[in-house]
C-alpha positions, 0 to 999 in steps of 0.5 A, spaced: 500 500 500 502 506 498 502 512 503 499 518 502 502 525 505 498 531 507 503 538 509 499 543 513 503 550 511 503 556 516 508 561 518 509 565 524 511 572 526 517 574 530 516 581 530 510 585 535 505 583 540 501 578 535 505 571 538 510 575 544 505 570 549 505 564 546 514 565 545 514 567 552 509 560 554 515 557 551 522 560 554 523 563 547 527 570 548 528 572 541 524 568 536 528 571 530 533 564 533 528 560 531 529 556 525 527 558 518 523 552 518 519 548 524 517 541 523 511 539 527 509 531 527 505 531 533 512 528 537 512 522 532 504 522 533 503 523 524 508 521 520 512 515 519 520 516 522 523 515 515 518 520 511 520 526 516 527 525 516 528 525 508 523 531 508 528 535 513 534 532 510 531 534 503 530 542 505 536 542 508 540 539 502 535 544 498 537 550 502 544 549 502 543 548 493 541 555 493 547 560 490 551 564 496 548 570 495 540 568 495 542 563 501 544 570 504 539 574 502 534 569 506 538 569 512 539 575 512 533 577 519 534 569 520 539 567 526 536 560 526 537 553 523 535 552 516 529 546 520 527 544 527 523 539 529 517 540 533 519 546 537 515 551 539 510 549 533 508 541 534 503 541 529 497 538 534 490 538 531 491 538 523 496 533 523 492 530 529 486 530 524 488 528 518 494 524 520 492 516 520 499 512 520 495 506 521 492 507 514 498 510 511 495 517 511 502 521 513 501 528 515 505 534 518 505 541 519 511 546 517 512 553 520 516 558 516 518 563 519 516 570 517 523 573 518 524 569 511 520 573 506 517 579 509 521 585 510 523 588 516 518 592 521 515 593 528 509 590 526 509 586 520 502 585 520 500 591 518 507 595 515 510 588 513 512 587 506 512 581 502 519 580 498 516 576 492 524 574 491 524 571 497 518 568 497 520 564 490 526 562 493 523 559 499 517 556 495 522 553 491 525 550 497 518 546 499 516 544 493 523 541 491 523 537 498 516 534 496 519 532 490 524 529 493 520 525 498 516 522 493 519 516 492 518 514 500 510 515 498 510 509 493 514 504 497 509 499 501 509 499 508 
């Protein structure tokens, strides 16, 4: 039987008031620390061990295949790792909902950090600006790691 994989994309905001309780509920100080990508699976509740794995590794692989100078320009308000697992952001209900491992149904959720492809601000919310060269980059990224986990879908389990 073939698996089936559902991603539930997000972001989240570093900057302003919008998640400063939720940063603090967490012990994070400064959320521009956080990674530019957060996996969340439940803590291994919805997604096969080996598929979470390749897909982190490929986004990593992914990343690091950019030129130099766009690596740079997406690192540029981001002090973190290219990916974390399953902190702050664990991906509980919707990967809750829809992940059924037992019927080979995986799923996660990734967060992008904001600091990625919107401009500096004090509240980006309201003043932020997409930067569209960014935000090619990071789609770009995602949808090559989906590609490169495709043949893990096709494998039986």
């Amino acid at each position: 039987q073939q698996r089936i994989l559902i991603i539930d994309g997000h972001s989240f905001s570093t900057t302003g008031d919008m998640m400063a309780t939720y940063f603090k509920m967490y012990g994070i100080e400064n959320p521009k620390d956080l990674p530019m990508f957060i996996i969340g699976d439940g803590e291994g509740y919805s997604c096969d061990l080996d598929i979470l794995e390749a897909f982190t590794e490929a986004i990593k692989k992914n990343f690091e295949e950019l030129t130099e100078e766009e690596k740079n320009l997406l690192r540029e308000n981001v002090k973190g790792d290219i990916v974390g697992l399953n902190h702050p952001f664990k991906g509980v209900h919707n990967v809750k909902y829809y992940g059924e491992r037992n019927q080979s149904v995986n799923g996660f959720q990734i967060e992008c950090n904001e600091s990625l492809y919107i401009d500096e601000s004090e509240d980006k919310y309201s003043t932020g600006k997409y930067n569209l060269q960014k935000l090619h980059l990071i789609k770009r990224v995602v949808e090559k790691s989906c590609t490169d986990v495709d043949y893990l879908l096709k494998t039986y389990k």
